[in-house]
N, C-alpha and C positions, 0 to 999 in steps of 0.2 A: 648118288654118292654125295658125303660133306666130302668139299674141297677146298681147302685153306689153301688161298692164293698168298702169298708174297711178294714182293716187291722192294727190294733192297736199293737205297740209293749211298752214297758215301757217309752219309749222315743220319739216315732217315730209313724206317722201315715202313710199306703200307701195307697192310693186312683186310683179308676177307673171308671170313668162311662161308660157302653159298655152297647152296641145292640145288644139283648139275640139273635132277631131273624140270624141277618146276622155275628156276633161278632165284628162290628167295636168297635174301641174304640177312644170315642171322645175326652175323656181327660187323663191324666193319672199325677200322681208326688208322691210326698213323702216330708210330714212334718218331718221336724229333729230336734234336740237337744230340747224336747219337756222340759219346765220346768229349762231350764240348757241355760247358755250363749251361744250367739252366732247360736239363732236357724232360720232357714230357712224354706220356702216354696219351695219345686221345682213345674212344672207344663209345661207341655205338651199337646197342642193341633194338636191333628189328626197328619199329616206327618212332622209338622213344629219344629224346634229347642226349646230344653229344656229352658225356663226361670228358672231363682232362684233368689229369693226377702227375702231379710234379714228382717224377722218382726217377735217382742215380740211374742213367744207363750207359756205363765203360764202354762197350762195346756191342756190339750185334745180338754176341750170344744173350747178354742182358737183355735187349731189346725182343729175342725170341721167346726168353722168358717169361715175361713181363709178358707177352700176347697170350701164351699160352695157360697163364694163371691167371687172366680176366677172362679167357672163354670158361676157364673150368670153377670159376667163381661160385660159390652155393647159393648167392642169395642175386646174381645178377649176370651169372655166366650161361652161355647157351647150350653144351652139352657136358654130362656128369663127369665125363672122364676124355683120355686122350684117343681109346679104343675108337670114339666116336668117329673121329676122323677118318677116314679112309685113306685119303690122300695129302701130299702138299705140292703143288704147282706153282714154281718160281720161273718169272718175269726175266729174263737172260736177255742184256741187249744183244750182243754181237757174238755171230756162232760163225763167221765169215762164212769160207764154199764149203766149212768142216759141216753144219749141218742144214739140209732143206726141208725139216722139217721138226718138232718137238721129238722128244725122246725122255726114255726111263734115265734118270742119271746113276751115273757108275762113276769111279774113278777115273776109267777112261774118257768117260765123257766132260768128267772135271780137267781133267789133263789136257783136252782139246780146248778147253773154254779158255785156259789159261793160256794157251799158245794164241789168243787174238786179243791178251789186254791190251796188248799193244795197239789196235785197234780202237779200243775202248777205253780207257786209263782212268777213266772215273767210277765206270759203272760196270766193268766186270770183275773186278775185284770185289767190290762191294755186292756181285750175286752170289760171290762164290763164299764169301765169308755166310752171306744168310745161307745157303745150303748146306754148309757146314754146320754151324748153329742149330739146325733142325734135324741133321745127322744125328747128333749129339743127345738132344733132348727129343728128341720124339723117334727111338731106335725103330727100328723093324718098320714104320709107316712109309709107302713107296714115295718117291719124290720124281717130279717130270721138270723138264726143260724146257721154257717155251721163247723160241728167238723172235725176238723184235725184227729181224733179218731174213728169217724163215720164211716169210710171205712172198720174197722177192726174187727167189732164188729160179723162180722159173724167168727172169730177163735172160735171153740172147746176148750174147756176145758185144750187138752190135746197139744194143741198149746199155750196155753197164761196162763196154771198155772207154779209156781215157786215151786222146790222140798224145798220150807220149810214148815213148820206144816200148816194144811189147817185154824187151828184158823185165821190165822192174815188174810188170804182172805177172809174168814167171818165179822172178824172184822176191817181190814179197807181198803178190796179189793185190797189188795198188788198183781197186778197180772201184765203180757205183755197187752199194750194197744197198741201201736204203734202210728206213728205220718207220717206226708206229706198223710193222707189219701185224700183230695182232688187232689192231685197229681196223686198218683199210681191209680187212680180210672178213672180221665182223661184219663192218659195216657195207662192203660191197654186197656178201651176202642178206640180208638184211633188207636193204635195198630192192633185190631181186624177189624175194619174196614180196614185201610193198606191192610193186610192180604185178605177181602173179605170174610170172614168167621163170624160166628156165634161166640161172645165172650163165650156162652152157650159152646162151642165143644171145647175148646182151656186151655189150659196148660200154665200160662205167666209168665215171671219172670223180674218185674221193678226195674232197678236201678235208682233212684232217687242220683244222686253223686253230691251233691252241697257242700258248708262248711259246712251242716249239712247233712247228707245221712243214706237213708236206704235204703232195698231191701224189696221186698212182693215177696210171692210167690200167684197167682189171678188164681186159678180153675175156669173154670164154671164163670166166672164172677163175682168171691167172694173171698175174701182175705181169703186165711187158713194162714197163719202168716205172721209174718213180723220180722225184728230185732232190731226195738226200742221197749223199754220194756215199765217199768212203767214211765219214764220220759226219753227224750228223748239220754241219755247220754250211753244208751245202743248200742249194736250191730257194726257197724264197724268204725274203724278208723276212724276218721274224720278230720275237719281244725285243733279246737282245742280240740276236746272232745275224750276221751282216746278209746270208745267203752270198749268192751269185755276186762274184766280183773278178775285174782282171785280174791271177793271181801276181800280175808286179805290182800293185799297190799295196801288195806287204813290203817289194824289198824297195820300193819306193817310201814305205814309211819307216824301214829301218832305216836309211840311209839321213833322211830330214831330221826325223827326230833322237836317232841314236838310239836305236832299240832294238832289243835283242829279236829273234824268229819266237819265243815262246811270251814275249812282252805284247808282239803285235797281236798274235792268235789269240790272246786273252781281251785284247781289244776287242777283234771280231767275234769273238764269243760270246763277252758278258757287256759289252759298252755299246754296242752297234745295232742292227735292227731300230725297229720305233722308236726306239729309245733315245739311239743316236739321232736319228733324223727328227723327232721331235725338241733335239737340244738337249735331251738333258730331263723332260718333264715327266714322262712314264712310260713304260715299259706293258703297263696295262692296258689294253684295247677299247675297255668303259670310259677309262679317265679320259682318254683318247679322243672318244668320241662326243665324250661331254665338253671336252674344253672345245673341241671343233666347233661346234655349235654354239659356243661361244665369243666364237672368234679369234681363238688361238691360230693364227695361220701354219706354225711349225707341227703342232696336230693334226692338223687337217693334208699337209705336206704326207705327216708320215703313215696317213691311214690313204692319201690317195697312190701313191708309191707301194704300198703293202697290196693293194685291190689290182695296182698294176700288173705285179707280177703274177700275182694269183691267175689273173685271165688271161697274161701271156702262156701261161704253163699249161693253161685250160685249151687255149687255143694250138698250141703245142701236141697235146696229147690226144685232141680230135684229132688233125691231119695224121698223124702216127696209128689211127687206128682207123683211118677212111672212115670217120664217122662218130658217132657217139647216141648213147639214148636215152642216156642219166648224167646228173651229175649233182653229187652229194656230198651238203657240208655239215662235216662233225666236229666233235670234238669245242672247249671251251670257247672261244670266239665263233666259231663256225654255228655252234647250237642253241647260243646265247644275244648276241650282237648283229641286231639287225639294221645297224648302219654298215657295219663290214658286208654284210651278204649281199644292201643294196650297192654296196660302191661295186663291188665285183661283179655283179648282175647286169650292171648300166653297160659292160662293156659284149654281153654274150647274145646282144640282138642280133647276131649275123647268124645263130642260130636257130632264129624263127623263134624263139621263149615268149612267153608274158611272163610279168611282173605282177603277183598279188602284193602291194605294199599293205593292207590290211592283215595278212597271214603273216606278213614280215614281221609284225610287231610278237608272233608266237614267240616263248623260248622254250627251251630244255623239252622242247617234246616232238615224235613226227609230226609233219605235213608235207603239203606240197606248195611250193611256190608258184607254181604253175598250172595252165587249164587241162584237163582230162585229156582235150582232142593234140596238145600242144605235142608234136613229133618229140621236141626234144624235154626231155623231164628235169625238174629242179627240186631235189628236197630237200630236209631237212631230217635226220637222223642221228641221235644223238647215239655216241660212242658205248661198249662195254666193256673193255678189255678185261679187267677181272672177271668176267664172265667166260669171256671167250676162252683164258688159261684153263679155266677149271673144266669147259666142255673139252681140250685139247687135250685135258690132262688125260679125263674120262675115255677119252681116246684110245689114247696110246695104252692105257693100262688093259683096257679091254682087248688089244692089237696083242 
């Protein structure tokens, strides 16, 4: 099947249309400054060099159209018409406990999506207008759902409740959901295949290390936790998001500096993580690593603090699963940056690893970091998720 993935952000649409059966991808780009001056089409066909076309896009739907009239282009679009597509597979952060798994969208299933913006305030609004948008302009072609949240819904109770009063989880499901679930679900599977084994008999532990990052720990081929909670600003250090902290250090910084609860949250969101701990210098993990090397000491500060937490969560998710027999990092820092994998690596000798620092220097492709006979595994696997929506999508329509 062609599956036009989408990927709606507040501002920004990314787009792919890929070949469930074999995974080519014929097109690929990213609408930008959606609404806001100065906005763009990027777009890519098959092996050939990125174009970018400065054109008006008001809103989403503009943005949907604008993709849709580059794939159907005559002299540089990849199929003749719309018929061509099959499907469309959209990227849905947060489906709370409303769904455990992808689905056909409906009104009703729009209706549930909207009952957790609250949850998501950035980015579920922003899926539901691109659904909408493709509604519109591509009638009659089916559309799926696929939740970022969906992967994790198999945690226990006693992995994703919060030690406050159980009222408010009753009443407004205040619990750990986690996020990059299309990711860690890829790529655990993935993983298992590498391996040659049954994901069913395996112990896995995904790093997901991008500007936004988590870890999962994937029993059995099912997430028992992860370290984003109820919105994603949970769990480890990140680019700019603070992760794990005591939560009175907010109303300790309202209090100091006179700030409002949605003043501090935008701290820990967008000014915090490496970013903050490097001063101020980047938010990047290359820049990061280059100035370390340097001798920036507040860089080297905020990538050794980032590797820390990484291998406390690591070490965290082995005891939680008596054990472990992988452990796999993806995603842009994790499949790129081989000063992040050594700094995190130096701390996981208590599980019998080696360290190839010659294979460290791979990027953006499998390997292993480790020896054949080594009990516990170390790779490297680089992420798909537009892939994975469109086999998901392929899924459910088949279901």
């Amino acid at each position: 099947m062609k599956v036009l993935v989408i990927n709606c952000g507040s501002s920004s649409l990314k787009y792919q249309l890929i070949n469930t059966e074999d995974g080519t991808v014929y097109a690929k780009g990213l609408c930008d400054r959606i609404g806001i001056d100065g906005s763009a089409i990027e777009y890519k066909k098959g092996d050939s060099d990125k174009t970018i076309e400065k054109i008006p896009l008001k809103d989403h739907l503009d943005a949907v159209d604008a993709v849709i009239k580059k794939l159907t282009d005559k002299e540089n679009g990849v199929v003749a018409s719309l018929s061509e597509i099959d499907a469309v597979g959209h990227r849905v952060v947060h489906g709370g406990e409303k769904f455990s798994d992808s689905v056909r969208i409906s009104e009703e299933v729009i209706k549930a999506v909207e009952e957790c913006n609250d949850l998501a305030p950035l980015h579920n609004p922003a899926n539901i207008i691109g659904i909408r948008a493709c509604e519109k302009l591509m009638p009659g072609v089916p559309q799926v759902g696929v939740f970022d949240t969906a992967f994790h819904q198999t945690m226990e109770p006693k992995a994703y409740l919060y030690g406050i009063p159980y009222e408010y989880y009753k009443k407004y499901k205040i619990r750990r959901y986690g996020f990059h679930g299309t990711s860690h679900d890829f790529v655990s599977k993935r993983t298992a295949e590498i391996l040659k084994k049954d994901i069913k008999d395996l112990k896995i532990i995904v790093c997901h290390l991008g500007n936004g990052a988590s870890i999962s720990a994937v029993k059995n081929g099912k997430s028992v936790d992860t370290s984003m909670g109820l919105t994603p600003l949970e769990g480890l250090i990140m680019g700019t998001r603070s992760g794990d902290l005591d939560p009175s250090v907010i109303t300790f910084l309202m209090q100091k500096e006179k700030l409002s609860a949605a003043e501090v949250l935008d701290i820990l969101n967008k000014k915090s993580g490496v970013l903050g701990l490097s001063d101020g210098f980047s938010s990047d993990f290359r820049d990061l690593a280059e100035a370390a090397e340097k001798g920036n000491k507040e860089a080297d500060t905020a990538l050794e603090a980032y590797a820390l937490r990484v291998a406390k969560y690591i070490g965290a998710y082995t005891a939680e699963m008596n054990g472990v027999d992988a452990i796999t990092f993806t995603a842009g820092a994790g499949e790129n940056n081989g000063a992040v994998r050594e700094r995190v690596c130096k701390y996981l000798g208590f599980l019998g690893t080696s360290f190839d620092a010659e294979k460290n220097k791979l990027r953006g492709q499998e390997f292993f970091l480790t020896k054949p006979e080594d009990k516990v595994q170390i790779l490297v696997v680089p992420t798909d998720e537009e892939l994975s929506i469109a086999r998901r999508t392929v899924e459910v329509l088949s279901n």
